[in-house]
Kinemage of the C-alpha trace (Angstrom):
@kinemage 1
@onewidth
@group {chain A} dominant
@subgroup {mainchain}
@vectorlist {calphas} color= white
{ca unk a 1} P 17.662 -7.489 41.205
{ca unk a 2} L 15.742 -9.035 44.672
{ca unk a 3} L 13.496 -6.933 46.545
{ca unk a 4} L 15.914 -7.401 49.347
{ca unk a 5} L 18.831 -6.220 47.297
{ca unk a 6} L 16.983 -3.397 45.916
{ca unk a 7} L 15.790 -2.187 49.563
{ca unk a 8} L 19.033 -2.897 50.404
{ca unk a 9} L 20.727 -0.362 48.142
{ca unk a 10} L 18.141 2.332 49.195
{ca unk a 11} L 19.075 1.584 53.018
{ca unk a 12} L 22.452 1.832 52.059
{ca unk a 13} L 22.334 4.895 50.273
{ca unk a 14} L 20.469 6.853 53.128
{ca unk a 15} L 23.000 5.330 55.509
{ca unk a 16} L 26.055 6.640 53.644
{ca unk a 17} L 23.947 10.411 53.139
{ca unk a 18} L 23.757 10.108 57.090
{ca unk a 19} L 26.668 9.628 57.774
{ca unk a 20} L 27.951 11.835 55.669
{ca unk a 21} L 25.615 14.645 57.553
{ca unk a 22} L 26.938 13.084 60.851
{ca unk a 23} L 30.316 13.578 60.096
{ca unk a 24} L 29.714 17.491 59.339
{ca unk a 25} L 27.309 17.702 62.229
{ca unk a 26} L 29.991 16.439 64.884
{ca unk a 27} L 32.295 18.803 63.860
{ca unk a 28} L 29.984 21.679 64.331
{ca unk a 29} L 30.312 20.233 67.596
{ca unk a 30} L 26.426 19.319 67.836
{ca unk a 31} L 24.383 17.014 69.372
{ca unk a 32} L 25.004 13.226 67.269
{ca unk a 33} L 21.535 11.933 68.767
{ca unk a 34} L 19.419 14.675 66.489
{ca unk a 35} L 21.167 12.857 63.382
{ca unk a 36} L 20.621 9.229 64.159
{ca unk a 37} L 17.178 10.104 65.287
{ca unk a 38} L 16.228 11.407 61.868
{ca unk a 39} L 18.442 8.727 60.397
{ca unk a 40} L 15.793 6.227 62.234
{ca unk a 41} L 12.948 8.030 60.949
{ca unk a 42} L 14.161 8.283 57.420
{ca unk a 43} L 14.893 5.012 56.938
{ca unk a 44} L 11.657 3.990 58.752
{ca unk a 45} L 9.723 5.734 55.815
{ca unk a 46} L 12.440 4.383 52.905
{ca unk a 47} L 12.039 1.101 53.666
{ca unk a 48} L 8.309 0.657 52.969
{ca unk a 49} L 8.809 3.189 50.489
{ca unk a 50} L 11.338 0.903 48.260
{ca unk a 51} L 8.875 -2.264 48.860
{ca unk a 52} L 6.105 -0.550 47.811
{ca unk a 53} L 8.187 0.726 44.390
{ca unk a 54} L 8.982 -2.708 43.877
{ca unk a 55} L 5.431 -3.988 44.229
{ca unk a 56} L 4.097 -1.347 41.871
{ca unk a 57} L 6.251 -2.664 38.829
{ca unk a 58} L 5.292 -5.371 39.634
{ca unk a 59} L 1.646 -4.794 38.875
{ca unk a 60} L 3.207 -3.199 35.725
{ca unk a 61} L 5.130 -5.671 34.291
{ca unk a 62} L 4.361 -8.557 36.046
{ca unk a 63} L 7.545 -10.493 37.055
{ca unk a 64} L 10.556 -7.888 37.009
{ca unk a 65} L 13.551 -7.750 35.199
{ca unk a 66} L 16.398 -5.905 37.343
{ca unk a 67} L 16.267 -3.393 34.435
{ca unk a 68} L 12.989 -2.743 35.445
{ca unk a 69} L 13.160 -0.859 39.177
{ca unk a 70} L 15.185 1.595 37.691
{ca unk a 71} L 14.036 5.159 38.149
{ca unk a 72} L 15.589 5.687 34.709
{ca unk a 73} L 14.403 3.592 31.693
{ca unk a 74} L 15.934 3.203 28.188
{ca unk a 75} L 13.660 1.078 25.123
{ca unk a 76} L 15.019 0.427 21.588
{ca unk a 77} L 12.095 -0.392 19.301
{ca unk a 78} L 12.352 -1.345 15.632
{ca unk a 79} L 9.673 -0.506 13.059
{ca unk a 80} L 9.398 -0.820 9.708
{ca unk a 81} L 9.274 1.977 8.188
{ca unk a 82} L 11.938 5.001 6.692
{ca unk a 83} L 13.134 7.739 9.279
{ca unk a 84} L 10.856 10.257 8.099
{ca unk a 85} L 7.499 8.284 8.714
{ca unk a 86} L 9.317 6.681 11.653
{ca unk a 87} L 9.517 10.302 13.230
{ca unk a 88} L 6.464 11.221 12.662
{ca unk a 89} L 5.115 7.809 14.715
{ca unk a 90} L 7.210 8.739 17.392
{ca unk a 91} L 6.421 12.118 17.728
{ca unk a 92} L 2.055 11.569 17.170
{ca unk a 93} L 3.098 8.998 20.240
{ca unk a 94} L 4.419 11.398 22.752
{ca unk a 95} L 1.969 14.043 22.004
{ca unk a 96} L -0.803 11.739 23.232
{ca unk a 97} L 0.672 10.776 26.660
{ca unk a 98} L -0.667 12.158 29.798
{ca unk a 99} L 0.219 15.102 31.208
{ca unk a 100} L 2.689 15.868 28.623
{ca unk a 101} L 4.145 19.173 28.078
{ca unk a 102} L 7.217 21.259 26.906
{ca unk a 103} L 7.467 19.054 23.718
{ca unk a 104} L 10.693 19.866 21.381
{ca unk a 105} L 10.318 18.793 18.101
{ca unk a 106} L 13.270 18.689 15.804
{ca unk a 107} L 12.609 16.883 12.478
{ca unk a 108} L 15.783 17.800 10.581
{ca unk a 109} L 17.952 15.938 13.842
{ca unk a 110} L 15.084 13.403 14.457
{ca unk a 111} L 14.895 14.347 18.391
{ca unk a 112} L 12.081 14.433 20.454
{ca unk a 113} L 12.079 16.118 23.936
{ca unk a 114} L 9.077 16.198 26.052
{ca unk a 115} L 8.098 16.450 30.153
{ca unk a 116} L 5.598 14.572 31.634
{ca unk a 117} L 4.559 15.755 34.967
{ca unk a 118} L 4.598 12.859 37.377
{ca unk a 119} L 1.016 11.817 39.758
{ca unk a 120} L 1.423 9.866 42.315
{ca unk a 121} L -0.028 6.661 41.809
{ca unk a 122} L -1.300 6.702 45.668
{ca unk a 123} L -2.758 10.265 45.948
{ca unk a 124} L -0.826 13.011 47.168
{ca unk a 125} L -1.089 12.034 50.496
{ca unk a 126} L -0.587 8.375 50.084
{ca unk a 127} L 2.915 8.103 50.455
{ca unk a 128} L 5.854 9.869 51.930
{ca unk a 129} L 9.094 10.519 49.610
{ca unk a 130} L 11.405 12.198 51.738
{ca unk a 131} L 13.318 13.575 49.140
{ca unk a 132} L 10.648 15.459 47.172
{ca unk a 133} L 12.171 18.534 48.560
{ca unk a 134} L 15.417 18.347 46.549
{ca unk a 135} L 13.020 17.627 43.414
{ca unk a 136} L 11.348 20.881 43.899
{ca unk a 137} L 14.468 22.948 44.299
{ca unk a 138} L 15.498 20.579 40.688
{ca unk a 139} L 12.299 21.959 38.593
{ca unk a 140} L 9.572 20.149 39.806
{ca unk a 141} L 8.537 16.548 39.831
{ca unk a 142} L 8.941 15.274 36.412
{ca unk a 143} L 9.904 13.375 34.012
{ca unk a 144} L 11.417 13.860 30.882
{ca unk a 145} L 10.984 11.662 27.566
{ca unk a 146} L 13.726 11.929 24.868
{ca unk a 147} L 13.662 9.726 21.769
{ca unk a 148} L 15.769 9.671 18.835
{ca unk a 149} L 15.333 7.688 15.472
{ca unk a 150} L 18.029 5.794 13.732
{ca unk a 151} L 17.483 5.849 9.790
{ca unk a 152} L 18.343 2.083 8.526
{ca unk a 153} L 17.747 2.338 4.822
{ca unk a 154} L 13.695 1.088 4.768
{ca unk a 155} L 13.808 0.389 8.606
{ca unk a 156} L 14.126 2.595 11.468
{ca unk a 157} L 15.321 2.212 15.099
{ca unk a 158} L 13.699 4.591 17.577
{ca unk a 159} L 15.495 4.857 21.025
{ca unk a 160} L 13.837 6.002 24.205
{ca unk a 161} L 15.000 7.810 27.442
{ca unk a 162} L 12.630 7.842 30.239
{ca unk a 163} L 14.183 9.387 33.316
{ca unk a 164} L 13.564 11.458 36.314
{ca unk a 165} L 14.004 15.322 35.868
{ca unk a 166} L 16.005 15.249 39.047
{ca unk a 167} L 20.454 14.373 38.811
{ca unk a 168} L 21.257 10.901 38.808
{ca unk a 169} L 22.442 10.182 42.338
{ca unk a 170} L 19.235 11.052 43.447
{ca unk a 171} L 18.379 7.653 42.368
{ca unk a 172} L 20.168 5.953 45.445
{ca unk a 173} L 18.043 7.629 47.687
{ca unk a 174} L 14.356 7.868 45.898
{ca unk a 175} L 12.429 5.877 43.574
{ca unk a 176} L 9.150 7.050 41.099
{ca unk a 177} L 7.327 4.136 41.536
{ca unk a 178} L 7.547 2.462 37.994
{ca unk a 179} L 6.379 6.168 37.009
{ca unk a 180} L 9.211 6.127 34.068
{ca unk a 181} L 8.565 2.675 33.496
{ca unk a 182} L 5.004 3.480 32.888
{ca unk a 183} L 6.019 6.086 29.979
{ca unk a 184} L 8.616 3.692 28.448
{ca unk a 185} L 5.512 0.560 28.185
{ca unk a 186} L 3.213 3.190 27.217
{ca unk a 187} L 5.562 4.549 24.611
{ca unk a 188} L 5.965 1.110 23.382
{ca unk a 189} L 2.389 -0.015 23.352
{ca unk a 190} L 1.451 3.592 20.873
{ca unk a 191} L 4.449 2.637 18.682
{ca unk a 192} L 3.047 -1.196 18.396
{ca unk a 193} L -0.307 -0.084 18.092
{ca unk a 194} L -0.208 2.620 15.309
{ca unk a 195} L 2.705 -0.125 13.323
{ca unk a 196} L -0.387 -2.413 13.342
{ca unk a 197} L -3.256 -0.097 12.345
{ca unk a 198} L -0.730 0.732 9.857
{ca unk a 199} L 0.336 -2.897 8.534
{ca unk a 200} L -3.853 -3.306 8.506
{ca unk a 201} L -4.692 -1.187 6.373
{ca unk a 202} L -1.873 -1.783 4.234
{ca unk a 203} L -3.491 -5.620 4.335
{ca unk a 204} L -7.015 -4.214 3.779
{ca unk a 205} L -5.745 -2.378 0.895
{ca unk a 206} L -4.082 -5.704 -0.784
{ca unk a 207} L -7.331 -7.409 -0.198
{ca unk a 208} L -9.597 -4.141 -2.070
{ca unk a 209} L -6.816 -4.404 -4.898
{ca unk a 210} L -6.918 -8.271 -4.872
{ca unk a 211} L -10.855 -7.904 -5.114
{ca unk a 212} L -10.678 -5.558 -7.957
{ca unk a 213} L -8.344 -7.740 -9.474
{ca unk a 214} L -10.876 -10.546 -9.417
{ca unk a 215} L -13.772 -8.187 -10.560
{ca unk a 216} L -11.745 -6.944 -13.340
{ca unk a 217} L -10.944 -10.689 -14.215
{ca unk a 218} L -14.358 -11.419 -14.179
{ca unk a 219} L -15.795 -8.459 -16.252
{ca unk a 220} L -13.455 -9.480 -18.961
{ca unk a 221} L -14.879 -12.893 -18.723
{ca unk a 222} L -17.906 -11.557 -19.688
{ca unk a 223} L -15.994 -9.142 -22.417
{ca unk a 224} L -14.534 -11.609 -24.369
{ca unk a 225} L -18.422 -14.077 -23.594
{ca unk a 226} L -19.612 -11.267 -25.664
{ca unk a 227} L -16.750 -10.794 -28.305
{ca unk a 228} L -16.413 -14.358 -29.283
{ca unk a 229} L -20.523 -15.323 -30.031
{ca unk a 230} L -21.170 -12.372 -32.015
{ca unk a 231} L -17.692 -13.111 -34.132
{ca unk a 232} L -18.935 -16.650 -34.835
{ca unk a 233} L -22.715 -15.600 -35.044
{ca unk a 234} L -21.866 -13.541 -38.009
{ca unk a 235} L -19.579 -16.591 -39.928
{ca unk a 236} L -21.527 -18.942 -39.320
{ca unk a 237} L -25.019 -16.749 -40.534
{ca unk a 238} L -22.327 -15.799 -43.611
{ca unk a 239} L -21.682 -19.451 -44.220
{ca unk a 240} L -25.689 -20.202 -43.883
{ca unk a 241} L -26.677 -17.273 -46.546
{ca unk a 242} L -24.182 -19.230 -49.005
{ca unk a 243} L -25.259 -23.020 -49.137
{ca unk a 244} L -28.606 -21.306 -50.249
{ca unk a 245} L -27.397 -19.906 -53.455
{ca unk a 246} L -23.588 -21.678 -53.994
{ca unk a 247} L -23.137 -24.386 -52.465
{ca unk a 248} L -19.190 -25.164 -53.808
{ca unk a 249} L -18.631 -21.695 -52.606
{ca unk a 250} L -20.181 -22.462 -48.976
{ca unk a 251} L -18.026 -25.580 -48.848
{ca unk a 252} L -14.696 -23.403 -49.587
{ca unk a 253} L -15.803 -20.598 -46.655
{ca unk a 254} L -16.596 -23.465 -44.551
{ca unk a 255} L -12.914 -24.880 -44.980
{ca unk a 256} L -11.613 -21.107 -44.253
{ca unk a 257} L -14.020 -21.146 -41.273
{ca unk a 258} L -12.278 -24.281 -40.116
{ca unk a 259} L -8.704 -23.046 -40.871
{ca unk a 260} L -9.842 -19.970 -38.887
{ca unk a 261} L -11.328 -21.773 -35.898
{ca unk a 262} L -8.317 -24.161 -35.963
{ca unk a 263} L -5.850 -21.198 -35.556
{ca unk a 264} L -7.327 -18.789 -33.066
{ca unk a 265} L -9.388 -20.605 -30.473
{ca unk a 266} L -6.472 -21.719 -28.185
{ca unk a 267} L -5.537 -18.063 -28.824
{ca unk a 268} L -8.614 -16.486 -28.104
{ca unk a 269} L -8.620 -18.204 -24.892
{ca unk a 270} L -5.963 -15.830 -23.603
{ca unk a 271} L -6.446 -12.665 -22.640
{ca unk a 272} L -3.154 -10.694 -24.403
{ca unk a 273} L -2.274 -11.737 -28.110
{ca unk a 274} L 0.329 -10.040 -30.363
{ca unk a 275} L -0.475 -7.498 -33.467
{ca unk a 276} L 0.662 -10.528 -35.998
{ca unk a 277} L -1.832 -13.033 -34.536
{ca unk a 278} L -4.869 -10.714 -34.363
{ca unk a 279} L -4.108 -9.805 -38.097
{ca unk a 280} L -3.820 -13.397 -38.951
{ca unk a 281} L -6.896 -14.239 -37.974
{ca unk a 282} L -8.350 -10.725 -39.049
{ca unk a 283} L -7.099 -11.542 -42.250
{ca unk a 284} L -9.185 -14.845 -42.221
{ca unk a 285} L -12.420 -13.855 -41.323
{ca unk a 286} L -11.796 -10.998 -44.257
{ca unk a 287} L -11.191 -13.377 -46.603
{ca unk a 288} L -14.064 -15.166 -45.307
{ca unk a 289} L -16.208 -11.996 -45.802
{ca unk a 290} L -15.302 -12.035 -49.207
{ca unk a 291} L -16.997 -15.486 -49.887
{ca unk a 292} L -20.024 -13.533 -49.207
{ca unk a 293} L -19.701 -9.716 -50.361
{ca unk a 294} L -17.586 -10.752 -53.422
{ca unk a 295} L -16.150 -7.621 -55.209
{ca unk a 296} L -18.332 -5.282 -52.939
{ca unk a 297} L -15.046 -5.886 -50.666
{ca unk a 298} L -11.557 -5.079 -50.747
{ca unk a 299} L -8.408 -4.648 -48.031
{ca unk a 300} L -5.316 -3.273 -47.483
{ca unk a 301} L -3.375 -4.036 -44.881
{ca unk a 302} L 0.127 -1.773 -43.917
{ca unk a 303} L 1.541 -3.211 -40.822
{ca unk a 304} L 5.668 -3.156 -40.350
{ca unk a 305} L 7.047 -6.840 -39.657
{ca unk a 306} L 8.964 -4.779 -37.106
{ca unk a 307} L 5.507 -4.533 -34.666
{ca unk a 308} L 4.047 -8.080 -35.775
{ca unk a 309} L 5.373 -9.145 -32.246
{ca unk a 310} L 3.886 -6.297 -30.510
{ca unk a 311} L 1.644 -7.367 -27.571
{ca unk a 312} L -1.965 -6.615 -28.233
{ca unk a 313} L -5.210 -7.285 -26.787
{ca unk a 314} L -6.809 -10.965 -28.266
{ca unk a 315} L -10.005 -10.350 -30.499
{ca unk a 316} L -9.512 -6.348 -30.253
{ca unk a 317} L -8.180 -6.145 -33.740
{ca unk a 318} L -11.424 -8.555 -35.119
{ca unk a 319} L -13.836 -6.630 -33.166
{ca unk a 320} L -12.962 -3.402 -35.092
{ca unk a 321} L -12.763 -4.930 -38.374
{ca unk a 322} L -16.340 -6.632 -37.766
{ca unk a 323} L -17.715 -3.200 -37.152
{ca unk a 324} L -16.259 -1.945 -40.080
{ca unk a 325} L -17.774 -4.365 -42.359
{ca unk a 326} L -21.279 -4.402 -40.463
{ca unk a 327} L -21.909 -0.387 -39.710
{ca unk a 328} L -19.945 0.642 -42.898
{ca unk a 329} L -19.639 -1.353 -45.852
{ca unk a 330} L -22.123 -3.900 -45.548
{ca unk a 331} L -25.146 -1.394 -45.738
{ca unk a 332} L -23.360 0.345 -48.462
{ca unk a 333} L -24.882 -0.545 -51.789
{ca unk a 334} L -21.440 -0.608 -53.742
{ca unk a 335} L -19.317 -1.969 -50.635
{ca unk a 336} L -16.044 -0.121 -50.191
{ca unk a 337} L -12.240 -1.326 -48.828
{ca unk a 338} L -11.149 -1.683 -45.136
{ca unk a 339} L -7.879 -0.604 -44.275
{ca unk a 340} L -5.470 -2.275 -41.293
{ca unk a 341} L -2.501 0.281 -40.921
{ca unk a 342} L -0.032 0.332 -38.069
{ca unk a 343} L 2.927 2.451 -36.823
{ca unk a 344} L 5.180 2.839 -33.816
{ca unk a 345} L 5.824 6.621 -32.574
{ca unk a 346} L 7.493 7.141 -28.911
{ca unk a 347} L 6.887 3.705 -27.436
{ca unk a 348} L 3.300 3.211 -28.354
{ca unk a 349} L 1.830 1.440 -31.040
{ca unk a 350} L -1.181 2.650 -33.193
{ca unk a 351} L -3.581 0.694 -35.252
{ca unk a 352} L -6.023 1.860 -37.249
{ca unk a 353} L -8.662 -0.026 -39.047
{ca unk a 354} L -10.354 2.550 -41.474
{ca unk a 355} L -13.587 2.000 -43.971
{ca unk a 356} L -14.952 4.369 -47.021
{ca unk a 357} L -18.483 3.279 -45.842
{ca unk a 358} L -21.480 4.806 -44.618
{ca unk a 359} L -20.139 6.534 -42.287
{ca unk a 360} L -21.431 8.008 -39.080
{ca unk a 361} L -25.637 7.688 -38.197
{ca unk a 362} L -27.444 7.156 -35.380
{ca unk a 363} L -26.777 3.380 -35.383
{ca unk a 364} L -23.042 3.631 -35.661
{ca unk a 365} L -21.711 6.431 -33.715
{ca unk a 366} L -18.543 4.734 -31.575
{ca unk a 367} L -21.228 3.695 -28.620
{ca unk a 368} L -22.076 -0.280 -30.001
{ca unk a 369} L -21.727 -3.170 -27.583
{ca unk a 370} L -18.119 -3.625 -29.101
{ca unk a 371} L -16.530 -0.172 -28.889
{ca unk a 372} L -17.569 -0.002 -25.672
{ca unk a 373} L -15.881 -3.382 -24.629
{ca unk a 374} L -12.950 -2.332 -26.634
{ca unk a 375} L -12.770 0.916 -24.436
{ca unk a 376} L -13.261 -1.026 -21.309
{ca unk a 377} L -10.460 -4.029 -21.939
{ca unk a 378} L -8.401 -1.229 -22.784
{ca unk a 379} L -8.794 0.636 -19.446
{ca unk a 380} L -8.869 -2.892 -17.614
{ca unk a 381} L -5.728 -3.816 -19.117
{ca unk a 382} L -3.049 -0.945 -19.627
{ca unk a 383} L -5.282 1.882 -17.698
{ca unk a 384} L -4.397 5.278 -18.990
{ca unk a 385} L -1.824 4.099 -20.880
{ca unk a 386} L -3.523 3.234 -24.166
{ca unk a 387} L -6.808 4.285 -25.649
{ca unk a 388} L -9.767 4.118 -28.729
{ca unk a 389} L -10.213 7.013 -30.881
{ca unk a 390} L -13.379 7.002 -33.376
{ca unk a 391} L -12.705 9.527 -36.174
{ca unk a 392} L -14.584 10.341 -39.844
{ca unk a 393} L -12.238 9.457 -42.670
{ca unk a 394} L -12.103 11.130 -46.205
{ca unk a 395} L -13.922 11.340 -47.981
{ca unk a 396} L -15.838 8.875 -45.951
{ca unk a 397} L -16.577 6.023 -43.785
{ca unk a 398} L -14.976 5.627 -40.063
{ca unk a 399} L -11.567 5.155 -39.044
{ca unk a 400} L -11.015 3.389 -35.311
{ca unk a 401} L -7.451 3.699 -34.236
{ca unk a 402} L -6.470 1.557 -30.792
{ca unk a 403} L -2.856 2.834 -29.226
{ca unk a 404} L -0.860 0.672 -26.663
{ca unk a 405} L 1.919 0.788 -25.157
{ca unk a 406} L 5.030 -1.107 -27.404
{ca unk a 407} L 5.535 -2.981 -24.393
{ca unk a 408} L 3.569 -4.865 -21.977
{ca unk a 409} L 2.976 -2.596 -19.036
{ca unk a 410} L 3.494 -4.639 -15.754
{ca unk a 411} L 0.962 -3.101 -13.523
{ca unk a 412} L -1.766 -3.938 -15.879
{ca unk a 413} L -2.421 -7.589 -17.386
{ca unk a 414} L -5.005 -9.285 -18.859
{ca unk a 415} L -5.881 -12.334 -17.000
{ca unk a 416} L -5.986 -15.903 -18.774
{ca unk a 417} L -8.869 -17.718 -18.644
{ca unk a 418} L -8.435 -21.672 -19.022
């Protein structure tokens, strides 16, 4: 729509309300010049009036749409989220326009009615609108807002109603200078605005978990740096103490050491195993052990084929069996048996490796370097889902029993580390 065609309808309309007036004033029988002279001076004031409605959406919107000098405006916006939250941005958005007022909420219907009173964008005295007095005998000069939201499964569509308070026809004779449009772009820009803050944070909040992924990764770096040196620290010092005093002997732990080396590095290069490996290679290193404690040691190991395939933390299972030997039979003059037991009760797996040893003292009490990284690959990889419990056994020694989940829990993963 042209300026010219716009004026043009405004012209029109006043012509067509004069006339109309003319038509009753003749037959009253009354002077026709008292019409056409305020006809004259009407449309001398409507004129400039329509122009300068034009020119203010302009400064609004830059180049208008014909959609755009209406007095009445109508928006369809979609966002992104469910009706519920979708309400609630719509309704935070009216509440902070200006001069807003008279604001009907209804949640349950997803309506929002509200009534902006209107300011002249010239002043009060800037301009002339020569039918402000049928606005005032309407309710006033304002505006109302209504918007509704249309669920769409994950989506929402929010439609908005910006219109004069005053009845429709008015609109052939008076514009609001772009005061409805105003609303409707300011509606808009709060809608677009709080979807981005939102979307933002929701990216900031990817990034912080992304971040703690990457720490987490890193920590259990360092866990398994730890877990893997002191493993082959104590073979190899095992090994050493041997060539002293058998040599034959040495050579045969050496071949087991090999065997054992050959089988579970690759493996202990990933960060989630399964119960069958981790007792394999437990199972190794005890039968290394026994090169060097002779009949001080002795196992038994109870594990179900049923759970062999289990997934379960790499080097977990060793690290508990190394304490075992170190705080509890190794000190102990006559040595003792370590026990590997397993069993499956309501989707979590327990495994307990138990010791008639010393017992608990001040050097073993459940806080070593290797509980505690159990404890904390645990948490890093299944969270509250599985755990470490530290408990006396009868008559003594220490049993350590680790419980995860039957199944790997997707939320929670070990990283591998190549």
């Amino acid at each position: 729509m042209s300026t010219f065609s716009f004026v043009f309808r405004h012209v029109l309309g006043w012509c067509l309300f004069y006339l109309a007036v003319l038509i009753v004033w003749a037959n009253l029988g009354l002077p026709e010049f008292v019409v056409l002279l305020a006809a004259v001076l009407t449309l001398a004031l409507v004129i400039p009036d329509a122009i300068s409605h034009v020119h203010r959406v302009r400064m609004i919107v830059g180049q208008p749409a014909p959609e755009h000098l209406r007095n009445r405006q109508r928006r369809q916006v979609e966002v992104p989220f469910a009706a519920g939250e979708a309400f609630d941005l719509i309704d935070a958005a009216l509440r902070e326009l200006p001069n807003v007022g008279d604001i009907e909420s209804a949640r349950d219907s997803l309506r929002v009615h509200a009534g902006v009173q209107r300011t002249g964008p010239y002043g009060e005295q800037g301009r002339f609108d020569p039918m402000g007095w049928i606005d005032r005998r309407l309710g006033g000069r304002r505006d109302v807002v209504t918007a509704t939201v249309h669920p769409n499964g994950a989506t929402s569509t929010i439609t908005l109603a910006c219109e004069p308070e005053s009845a429709a026809w008015t609109d052939w004779l008076r514009v609001d200078h772009g005061s409805n449009l105003e609303t409707a772009e300011a509606i808009t820009r709060a809608i677009t605005r709080r979807v981005g803050a939102q979307r933002r944070g929701e990216q900031a909040a990817a990034h912080r978990t992304a971040s703690a992924k990457e720490l987490s990764e890193a920590r259990l770096s360092l866990l398994h740096a730890q877990v893997e040196p002191h493993f082959l620290y104590n073979t190899l010092a095992s090994a050493q103490l041997l060539t002293r005093s058998d040599p034959a002997r040495a050579d045969q732990m050496l071949g087991h050491l090999i065997e054992y080396l050959r089988r579970s590095l690759p493996r202990t290069l990933q960060g989630q195993s399964t119960l069958g490996e981790e007792l394999e290679r437990a199972n190794a290193w005890l039968e290394i052990m026994k090169f060097r404690m002779g009949g001080r040691l002795a196992t038994q190991i109870d594990v179900p084929e049923a759970l062999l395939a289990v997934p379960f933390p790499a080097m977990m299972l060793q690290t508990l069996v190394e304490n075992a030997i170190k705080h509890g039979l190794e000190p102990k003059p006559g040595g003792g048996t370590v026990w590997i037991r397993a069993r499956d009760s309501d989707g979590r797996v327990a495994v307990t490796v138990a010791d008639d040893g010393r017992g608990f003292s001040s050097e073993s009490a459940g806080t070593g370097i290797g509980l505690r990284n159990v404890r904390e690959r645990l948490r890093l990889t299944y969270g509250d889902a599985a755990g470490l419990r530290i408990a006396a056994n009868f008559p003594s020694g220490v049993a350590a029993t680790v419980t995860v989940p039957a199944q790997p829990e997707h939320g929670h993963r070990e990283p591998a580390h190549a």
